[in-house]
RODRENTOR-474999 format. One line per field, with one value per residue (C-alpha): residue in three letters; x, y, z. Coordinates in pm, 1 decimal, m for minus. Each point is the difference from the previous one (the first is absolute). Layout:
residu = [ALA ...]
x = [X ...]
y = [Y ...]
z = [Z ...]
***
This chain:
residu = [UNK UNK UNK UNK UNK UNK UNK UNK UNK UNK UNK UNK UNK UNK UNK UNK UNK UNK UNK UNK UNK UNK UNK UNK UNK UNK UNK UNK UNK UNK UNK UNK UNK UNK UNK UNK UNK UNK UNK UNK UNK UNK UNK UNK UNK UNK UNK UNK UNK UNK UNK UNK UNK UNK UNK UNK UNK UNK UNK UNK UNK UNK UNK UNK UNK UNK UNK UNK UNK UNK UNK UNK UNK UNK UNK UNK UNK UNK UNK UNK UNK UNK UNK UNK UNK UNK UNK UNK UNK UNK UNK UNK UNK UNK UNK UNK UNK UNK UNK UNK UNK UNK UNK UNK UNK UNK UNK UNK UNK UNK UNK UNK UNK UNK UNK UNK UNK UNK UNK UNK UNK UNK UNK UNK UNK UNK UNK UNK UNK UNK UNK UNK UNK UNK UNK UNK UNK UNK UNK UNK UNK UNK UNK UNK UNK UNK UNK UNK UNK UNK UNK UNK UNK UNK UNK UNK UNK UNK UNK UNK UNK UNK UNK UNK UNK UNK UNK UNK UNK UNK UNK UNK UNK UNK UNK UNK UNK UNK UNK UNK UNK UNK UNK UNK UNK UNK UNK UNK UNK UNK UNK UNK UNK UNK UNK UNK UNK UNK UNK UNK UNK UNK UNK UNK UNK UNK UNK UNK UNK UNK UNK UNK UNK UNK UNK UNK UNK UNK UNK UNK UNK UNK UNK UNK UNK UNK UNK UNK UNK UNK UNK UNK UNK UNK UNK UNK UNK UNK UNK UNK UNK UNK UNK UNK UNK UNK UNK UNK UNK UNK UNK UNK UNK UNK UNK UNK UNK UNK UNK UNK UNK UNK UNK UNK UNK UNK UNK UNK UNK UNK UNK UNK UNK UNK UNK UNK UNK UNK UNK UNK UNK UNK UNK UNK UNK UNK UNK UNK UNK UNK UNK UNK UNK UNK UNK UNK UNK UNK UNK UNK UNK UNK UNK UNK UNK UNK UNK UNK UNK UNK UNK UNK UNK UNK UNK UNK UNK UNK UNK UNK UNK UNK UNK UNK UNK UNK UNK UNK UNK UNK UNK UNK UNK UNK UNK UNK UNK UNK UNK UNK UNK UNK UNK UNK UNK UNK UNK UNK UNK UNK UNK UNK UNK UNK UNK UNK UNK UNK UNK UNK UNK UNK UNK UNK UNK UNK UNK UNK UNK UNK UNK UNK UNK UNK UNK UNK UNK UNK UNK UNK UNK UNK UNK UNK UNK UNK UNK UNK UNK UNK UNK UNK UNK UNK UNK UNK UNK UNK UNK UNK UNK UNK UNK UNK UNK UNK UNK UNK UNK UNK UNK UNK UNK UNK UNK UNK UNK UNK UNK UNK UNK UNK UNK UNK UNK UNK UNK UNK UNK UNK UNK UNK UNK UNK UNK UNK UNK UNK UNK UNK UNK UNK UNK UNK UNK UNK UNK UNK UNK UNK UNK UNK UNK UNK UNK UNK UNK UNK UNK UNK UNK UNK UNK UNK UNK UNK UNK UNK UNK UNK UNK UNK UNK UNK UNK UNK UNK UNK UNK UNK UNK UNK UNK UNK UNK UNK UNK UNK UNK UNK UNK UNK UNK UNK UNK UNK UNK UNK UNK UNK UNK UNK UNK UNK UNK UNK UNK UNK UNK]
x = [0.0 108.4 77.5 m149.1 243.4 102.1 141.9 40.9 259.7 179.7 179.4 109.5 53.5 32.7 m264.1 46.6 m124.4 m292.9 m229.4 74.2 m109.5 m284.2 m171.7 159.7 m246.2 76.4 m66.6 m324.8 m195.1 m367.0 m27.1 m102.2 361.4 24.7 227.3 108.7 186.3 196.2 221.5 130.1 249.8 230.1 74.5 203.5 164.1 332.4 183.5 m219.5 m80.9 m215.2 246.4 236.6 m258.5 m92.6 m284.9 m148.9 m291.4 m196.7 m340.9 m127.7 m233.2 m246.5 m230.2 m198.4 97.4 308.3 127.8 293.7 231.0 274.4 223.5 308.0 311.3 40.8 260.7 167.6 m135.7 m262.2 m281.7 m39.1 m207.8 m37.0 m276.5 m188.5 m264.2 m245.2 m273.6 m145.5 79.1 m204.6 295.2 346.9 127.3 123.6 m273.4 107.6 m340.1 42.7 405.6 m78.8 m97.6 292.4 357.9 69.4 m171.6 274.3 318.9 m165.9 m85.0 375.6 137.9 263.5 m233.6 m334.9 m104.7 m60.9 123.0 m63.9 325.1 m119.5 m316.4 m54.5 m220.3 m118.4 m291.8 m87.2 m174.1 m142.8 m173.1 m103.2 189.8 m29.1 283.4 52.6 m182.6 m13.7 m163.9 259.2 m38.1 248.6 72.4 204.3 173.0 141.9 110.6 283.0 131.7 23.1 273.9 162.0 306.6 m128.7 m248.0 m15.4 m210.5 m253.0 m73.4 m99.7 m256.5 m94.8 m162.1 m206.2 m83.2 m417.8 m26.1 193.8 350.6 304.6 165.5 m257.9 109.1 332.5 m137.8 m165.7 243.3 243.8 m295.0 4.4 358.3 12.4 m121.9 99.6 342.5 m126.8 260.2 m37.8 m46.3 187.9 m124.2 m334.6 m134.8 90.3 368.5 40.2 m91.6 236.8 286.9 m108.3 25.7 319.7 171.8 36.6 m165.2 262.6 280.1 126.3 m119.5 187.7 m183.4 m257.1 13.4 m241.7 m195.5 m135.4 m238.8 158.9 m247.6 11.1 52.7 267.3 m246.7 m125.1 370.2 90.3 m273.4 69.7 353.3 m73.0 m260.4 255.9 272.6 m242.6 m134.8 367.4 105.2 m327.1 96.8 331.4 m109.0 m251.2 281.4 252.0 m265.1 m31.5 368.2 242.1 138.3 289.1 m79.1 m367.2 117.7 251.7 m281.5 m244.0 279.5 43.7 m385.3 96.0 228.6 m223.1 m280.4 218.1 171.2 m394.6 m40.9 304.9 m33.6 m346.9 44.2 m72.0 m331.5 m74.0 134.8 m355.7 m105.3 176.3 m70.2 269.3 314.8 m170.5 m13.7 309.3 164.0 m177.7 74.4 365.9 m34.2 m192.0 200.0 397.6 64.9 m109.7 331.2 256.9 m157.1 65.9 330.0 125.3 m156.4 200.7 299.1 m60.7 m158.0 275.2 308.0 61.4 m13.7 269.6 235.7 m27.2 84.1 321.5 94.3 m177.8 247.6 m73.3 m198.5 m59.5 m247.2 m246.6 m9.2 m141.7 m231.2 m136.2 m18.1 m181.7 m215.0 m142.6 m24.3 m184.1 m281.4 m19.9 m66.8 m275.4 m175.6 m0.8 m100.8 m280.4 m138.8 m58.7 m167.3 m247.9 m72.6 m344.4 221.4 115.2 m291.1 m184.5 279.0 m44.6 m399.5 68.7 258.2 m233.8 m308.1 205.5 142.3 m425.3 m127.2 247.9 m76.9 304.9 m245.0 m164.2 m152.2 220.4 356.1 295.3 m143.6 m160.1 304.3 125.9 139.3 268.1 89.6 26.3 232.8 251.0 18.2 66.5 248.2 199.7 36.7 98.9 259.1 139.6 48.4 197.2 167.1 125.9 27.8 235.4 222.0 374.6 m185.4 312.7 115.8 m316.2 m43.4 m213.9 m315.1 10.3 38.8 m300.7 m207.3 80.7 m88.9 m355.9 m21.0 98.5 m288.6 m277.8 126.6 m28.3 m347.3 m144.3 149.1 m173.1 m345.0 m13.3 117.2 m338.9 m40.1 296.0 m77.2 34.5 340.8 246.3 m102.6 m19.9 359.1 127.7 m159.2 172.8 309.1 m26.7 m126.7 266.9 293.5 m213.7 17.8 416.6 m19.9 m193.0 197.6 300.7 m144.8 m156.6 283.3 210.5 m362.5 110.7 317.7 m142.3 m212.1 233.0 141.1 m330.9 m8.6 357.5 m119.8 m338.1 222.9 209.0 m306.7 m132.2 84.9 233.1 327.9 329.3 13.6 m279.0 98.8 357.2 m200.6 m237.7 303.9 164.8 m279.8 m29.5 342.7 51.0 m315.7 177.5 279.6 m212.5 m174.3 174.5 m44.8 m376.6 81.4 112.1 m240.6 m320.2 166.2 2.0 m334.7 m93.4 127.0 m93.1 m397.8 33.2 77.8 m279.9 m311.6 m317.6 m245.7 m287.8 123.3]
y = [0.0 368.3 186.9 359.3 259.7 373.6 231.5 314.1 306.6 112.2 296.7 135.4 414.8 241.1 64.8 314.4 m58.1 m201.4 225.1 197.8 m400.3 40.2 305.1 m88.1 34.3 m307.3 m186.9 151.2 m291.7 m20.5 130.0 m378.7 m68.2 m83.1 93.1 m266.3 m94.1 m367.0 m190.0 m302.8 m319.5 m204.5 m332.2 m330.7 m285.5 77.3 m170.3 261.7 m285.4 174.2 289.8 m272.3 m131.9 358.5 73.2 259.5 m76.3 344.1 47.1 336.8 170.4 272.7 72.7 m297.8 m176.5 m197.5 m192.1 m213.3 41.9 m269.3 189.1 m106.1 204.2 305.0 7.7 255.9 384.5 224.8 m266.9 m274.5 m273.0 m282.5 m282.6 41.8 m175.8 203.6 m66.7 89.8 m146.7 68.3 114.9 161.5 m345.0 m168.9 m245.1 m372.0 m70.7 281.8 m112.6 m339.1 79.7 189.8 m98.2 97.5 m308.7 m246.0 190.0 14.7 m370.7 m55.5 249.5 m77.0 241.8 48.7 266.8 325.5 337.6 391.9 158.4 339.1 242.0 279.2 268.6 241.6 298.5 m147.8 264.6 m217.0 142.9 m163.4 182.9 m8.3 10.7 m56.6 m321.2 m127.1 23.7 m12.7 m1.9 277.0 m48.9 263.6 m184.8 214.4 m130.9 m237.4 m375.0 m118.3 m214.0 m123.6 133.6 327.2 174.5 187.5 219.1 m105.8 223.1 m160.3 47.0 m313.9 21.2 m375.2 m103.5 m72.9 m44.1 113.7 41.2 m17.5 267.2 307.2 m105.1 149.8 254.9 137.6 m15.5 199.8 273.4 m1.4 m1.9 355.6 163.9 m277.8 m149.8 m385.5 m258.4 m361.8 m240.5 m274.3 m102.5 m147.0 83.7 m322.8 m13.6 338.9 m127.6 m325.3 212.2 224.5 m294.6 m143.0 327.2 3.9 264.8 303.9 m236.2 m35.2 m289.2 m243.0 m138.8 m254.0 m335.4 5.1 m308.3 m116.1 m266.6 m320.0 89.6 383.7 156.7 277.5 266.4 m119.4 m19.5 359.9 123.2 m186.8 95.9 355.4 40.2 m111.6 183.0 308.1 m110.4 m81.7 393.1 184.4 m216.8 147.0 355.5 29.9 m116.5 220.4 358.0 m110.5 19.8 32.4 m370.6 m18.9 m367.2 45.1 283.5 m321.8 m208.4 242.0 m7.4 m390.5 27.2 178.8 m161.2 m277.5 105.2 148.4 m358.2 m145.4 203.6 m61.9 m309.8 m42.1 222.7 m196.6 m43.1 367.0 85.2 121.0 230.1 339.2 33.8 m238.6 198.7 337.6 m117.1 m172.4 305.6 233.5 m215.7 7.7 387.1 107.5 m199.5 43.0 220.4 m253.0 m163.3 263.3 m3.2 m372.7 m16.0 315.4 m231.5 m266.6 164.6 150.4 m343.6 m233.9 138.7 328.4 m212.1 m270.2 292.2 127.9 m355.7 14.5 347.5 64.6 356.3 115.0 384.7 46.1 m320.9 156.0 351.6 m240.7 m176.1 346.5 81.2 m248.6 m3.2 314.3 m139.3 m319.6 275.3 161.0 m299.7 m156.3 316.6 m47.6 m337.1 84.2 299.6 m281.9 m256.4 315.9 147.1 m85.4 m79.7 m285.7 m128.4 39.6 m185.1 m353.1 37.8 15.2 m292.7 m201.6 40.2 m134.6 m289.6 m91.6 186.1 52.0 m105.2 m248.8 m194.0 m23.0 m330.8 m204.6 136.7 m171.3 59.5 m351.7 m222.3 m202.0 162.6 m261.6 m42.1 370.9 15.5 m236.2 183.6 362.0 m145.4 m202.5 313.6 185.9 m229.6 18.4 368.5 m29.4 m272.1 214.0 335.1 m110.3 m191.8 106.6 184.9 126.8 159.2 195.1 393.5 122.4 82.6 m364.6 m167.1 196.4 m130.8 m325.4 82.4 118.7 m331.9 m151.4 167.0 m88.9 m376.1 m9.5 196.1 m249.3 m278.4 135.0 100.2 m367.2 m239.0 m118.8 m152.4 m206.4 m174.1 m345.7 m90.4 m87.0 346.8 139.4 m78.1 96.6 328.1 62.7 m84.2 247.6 281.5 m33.0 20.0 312.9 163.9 m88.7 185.0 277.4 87.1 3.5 250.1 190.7 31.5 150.3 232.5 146.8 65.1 184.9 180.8 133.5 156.4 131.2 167.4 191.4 134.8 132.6 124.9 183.6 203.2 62.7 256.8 m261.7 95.7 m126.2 m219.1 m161.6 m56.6 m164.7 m236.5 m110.6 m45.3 m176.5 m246.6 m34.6 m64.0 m310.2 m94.8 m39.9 m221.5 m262.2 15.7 m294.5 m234.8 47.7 m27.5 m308.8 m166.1 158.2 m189.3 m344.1 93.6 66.2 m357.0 m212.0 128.7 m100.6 m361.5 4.2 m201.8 189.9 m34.5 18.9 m231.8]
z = [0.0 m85.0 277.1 57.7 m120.3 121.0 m214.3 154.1 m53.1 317.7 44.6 295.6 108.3 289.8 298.6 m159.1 m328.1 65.8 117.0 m338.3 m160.9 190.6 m179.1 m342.1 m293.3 m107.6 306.2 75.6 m169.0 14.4 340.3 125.4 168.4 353.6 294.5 268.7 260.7 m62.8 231.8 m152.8 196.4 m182.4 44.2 m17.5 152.3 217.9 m292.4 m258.8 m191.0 m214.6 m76.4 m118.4 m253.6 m126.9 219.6 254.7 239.9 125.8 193.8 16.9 168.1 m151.8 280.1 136.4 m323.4 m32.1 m297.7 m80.6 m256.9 m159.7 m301.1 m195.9 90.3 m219.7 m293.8 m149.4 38.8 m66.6 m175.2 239.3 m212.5 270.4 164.5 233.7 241.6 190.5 270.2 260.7 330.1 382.9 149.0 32.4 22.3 m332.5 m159.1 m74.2 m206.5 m207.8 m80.0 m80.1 m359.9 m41.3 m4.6 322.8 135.8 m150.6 143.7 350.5 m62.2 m44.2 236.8 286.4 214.8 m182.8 294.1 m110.9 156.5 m27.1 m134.5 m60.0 m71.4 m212.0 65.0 m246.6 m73.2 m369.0 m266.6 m283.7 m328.6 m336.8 m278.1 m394.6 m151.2 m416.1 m41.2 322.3 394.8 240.3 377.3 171.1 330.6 248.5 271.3 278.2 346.7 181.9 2.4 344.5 74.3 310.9 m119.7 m89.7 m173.6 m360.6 m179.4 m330.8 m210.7 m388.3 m266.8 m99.3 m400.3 m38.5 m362.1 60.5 m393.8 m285.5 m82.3 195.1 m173.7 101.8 349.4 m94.2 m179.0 316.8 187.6 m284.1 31.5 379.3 32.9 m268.6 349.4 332.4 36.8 m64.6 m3.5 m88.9 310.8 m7.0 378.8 87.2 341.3 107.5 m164.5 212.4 312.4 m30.9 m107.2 364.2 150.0 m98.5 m10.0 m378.2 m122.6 24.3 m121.8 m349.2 m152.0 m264.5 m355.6 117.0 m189.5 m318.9 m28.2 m366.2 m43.5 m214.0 m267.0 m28.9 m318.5 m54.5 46.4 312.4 120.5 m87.1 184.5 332.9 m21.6 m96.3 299.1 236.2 m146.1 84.7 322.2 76.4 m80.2 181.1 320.5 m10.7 m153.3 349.8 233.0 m170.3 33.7 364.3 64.8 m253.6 39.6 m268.5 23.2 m83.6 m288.7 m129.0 m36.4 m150.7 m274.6 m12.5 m37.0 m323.6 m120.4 5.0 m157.5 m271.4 m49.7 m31.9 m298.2 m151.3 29.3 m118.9 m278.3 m256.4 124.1 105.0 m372.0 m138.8 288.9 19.5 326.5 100.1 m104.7 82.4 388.1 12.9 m118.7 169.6 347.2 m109.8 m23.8 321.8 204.9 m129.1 307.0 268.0 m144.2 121.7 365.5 2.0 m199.8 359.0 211.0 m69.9 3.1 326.6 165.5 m214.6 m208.7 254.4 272.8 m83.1 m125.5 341.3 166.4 m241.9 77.8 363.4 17.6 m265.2 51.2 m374.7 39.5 240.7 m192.3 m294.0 207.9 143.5 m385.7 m75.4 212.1 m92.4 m307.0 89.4 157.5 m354.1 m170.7 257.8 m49.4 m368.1 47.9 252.8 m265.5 m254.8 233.6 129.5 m391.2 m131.7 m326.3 174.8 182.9 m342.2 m183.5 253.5 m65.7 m372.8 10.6 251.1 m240.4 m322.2 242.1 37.7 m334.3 m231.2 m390.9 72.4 148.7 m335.3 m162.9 m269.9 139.8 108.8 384.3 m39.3 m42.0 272.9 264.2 37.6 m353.3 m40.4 324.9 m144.1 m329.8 189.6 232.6 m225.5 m194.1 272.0 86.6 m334.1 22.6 307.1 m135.9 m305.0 149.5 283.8 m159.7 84.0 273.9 186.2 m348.1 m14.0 51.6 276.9 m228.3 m168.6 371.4 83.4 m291.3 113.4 358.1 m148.8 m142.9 291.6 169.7 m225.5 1.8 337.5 32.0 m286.2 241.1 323.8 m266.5 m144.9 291.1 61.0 m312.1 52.9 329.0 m3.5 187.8 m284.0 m132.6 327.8 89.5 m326.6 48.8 316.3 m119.6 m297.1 227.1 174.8 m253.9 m194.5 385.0 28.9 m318.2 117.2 295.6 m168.4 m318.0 330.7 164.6 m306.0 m81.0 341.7 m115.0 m277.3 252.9 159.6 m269.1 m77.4 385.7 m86.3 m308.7 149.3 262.4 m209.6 m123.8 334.9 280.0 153.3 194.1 m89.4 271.9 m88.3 m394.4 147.2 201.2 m327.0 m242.0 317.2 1.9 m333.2 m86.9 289.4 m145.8 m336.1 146.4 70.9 m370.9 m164.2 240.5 m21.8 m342.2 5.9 266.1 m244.0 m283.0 184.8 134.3 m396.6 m105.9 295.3 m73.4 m320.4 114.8 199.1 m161.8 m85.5 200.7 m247.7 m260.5]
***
């Protein structure tokens, strides 16, 4: 049987901003909306048995009325398209009758410790009205108020835009309209994700790239969309983390996040060949974001390279007048950084690239989007691996600009690994994978290691343009040049790193 399904926008904004929402035109509906007051619990076993199969268990209460709520764990951001099983229930208490036509009822069945247990409760004053919008009636819903956890509490504030009938894409187009006038950003958080991440003290820390999980018999189009909603999920997790306080590690990952998502449409190019829109966001991601890469390449040198030339040189003054420098520097650049993330270009750039990802005439009938996603794996990586294959040979007789095409390669190789690894999961392929991840990342951190040598080249010569002191220019060519010493034996080890990947078998074949 089909399960029920949700599809519903989310976006979330300031306590500010919502009460401007809350009298926008567009919002006003038919004047048949209601206004509420909802406390919903969470629950699962200690072992959060259901969490580890994909599931969240909720009763809320509206009033007298309570009703009891079993959803699939939200993927990606913004659109959350997902299952659902709804009833209502006689109490706060979670229902077993009304679970055991769901799936819940088998995992507790096989549970350790089948009990179930509060682990938070939300709270929120909830403004719903019907809207018309293009084609289609959508439900918008203002959420404002807290999640409740033992370890702390946080505020809510989302507008929630639920597909009643019509078209998923005039759910984006509302929310492009609202966000002309309100600072909307996609949520990549459901209520209940948000309270878990309260709870385990997660949610102001930088988070890494989440595994993507294909089904054996998805097609190619079904596979760039689940690896291009958690590339973006992946970067607005980071992007929240980073505007609450400037965490160079959260900042890092908003740019892995990129990198990512760039490498997806490289590497499904050949299938995104027919719709413009493809190389018009790519490039236009590329473009917003090319500063973010200059606060990241000081904060490495500051948290990495400065560092060990101070360990080698601990009396040297000229050292701390370039960290002091740089510093300044670093400020400069997080600001830049921090004006992009808070432009309405920017938020209006991740709606437009989150309503291709769901609507975009890639998804078209009759394309290449419907081979398999396993054959069409194979055919991307092998060809990636003969790239790197080719470009690197004599690697450690290469100039800096061809060892950093290689390192690109190297990087999209390894993304397509991490994209495509659930396609390959039976345990010869499994193992093989491992292995080859492993040798790409030896070959990584060796090309990494010389890119930072290359940074820090980069640092003198925006130093040299800047209001630095002498002092602090001595110290950056100091650096640089005992950097440089150490350049052909990273040489070297790259170019045994280079040939000992290439004996490695292919996972995919």
């Amino acid at each position: 049987m089909t399960a029920p399904r949700e599809i519903e926008l989310k976006l979330e904004t300031s306590l500010h901003e919502m009460a401007d929402l809350t009298s926008h035109p567009l919002l006003e509906g038919d004047g048949t909306g209601s206004k509420t007051v909802l406390s919903a619990t969470y629950f699962d076993t200690a072992g959060r048995d259901l969490l580890g199969q994909g599931l969240v268990l909720r009763v809320r209460r509206d009033g007298d009325r309570h009703c009891q709520t079993l959803k699939a764990v939200a993927a990606g951001a913004g659109l959350f398209d997902r299952s659902e099983w709804e009833s209502p229930v006689e109490g706060p208490e979670p229902d077993s009758d009304a679970l055991a036509a769901t799936p819940a009822a088998a995992i507790l069945k096989t549970a350790k410790s089948p009990d179930l247990t509060a682990l938070f409760t939300t709270v929120v004053e909830r403004t719903t009205r019907p809207v018309r919008y293009g084609s289609s009636q959508i439900s918008a819903t203002l959420d404002q108020g807290r999640v409740e956890t033992t370890s702390g509490d946080a505020p809510l504030c989302e507008l929630e835009l639920e597909l009643v009938e019509g078209e998923a894409a005039d759910l984006f187009g509302l929310a492009q309209a609202l966000g002309e006038t309100a600072p909307l950003r996609l949520g990549a958080l459901s209520k209940s994700a948000r309270g878990l991440a309260l709870l385990d003290g997660t949610l102001r820390r930088s988070s890494k790239a989440g595994a993507v999980k294909l089904d054996d018999g998805a097609d190619a189009g079904n596979a760039f969309k689940a690896i291009a909603q958690a590339c973006l999920r992946h970067l607005r997790l980071n992007e929240d983390v980073f505007l609450h306080g400037r965490d160079p590690e959260a900042l890092h990952q908003i740019r892995v996040a990129l990198r990512r998502l760039r490498s997806a449409f490289t590497l499904f190019k050949g299938m995104l060949a027919d719709d413009p829109a493809a190389a018009h966001l790519r490039a236009e991601i590329k473009r917003v974001s090319e500063p973010f890469g200059q606060a990241r390449n000081l904060d490495v040198f500051l948290s990495v390279t400065l560092p060990a030339e101070i360990e080698r040189r601990p009396e040297e003054p000229s050292l701390v007048a370039l960290r002091d420098s740089l510093e300044a520097e670093r400020l400069r650049a997080y600001e830049t950084v921090l004006t992009i993330l808070e432009s309405p270009a920017w938020r209006s750039l991740l709606l437009d690239l989150a309503a291709w990802i769901e609507t975009g005439p890639w998804r078209g009938e009759g394309t290449a989007s419907r081979e398999s996603a396993r054959d069409f794996a194979a055919a991307i990586l092998e060809k990636a691996r003969r790239r790197i294959r080719k470009r690197g040979r004599h690697l450690d007789r290469l100039d800096a600009e061809a060892r950093h095409r290689v390192r690109i390669e190297a990087k999209k190789l390894r993304y397509g690994a991490e994209f495509f690894a659930s396609l390959f999961a039976d345990k010869k392929l499994h193992k093989r994978h491992k292995a080859f991840v492993s040798a790409l990342s030896d070959l990584q951190d060796h090309l990494g290691a010389l890119n930072d040598l290359a940074t820090a080249h980069s640092v003198v010569s925006n130093l040299v343009g800047s209001q630095a002191g002498g002092e602090a220019l001595f110290g950056a060519g100091l650096t640089a040049a005992d950097g440089d010493a150490g350049a052909a034996k990273l040489l070297r080890a790259a170019a045994d790193a280079h040939e000992e990947l290439l004996e490695v078998k292919p996972f995919w074949r």
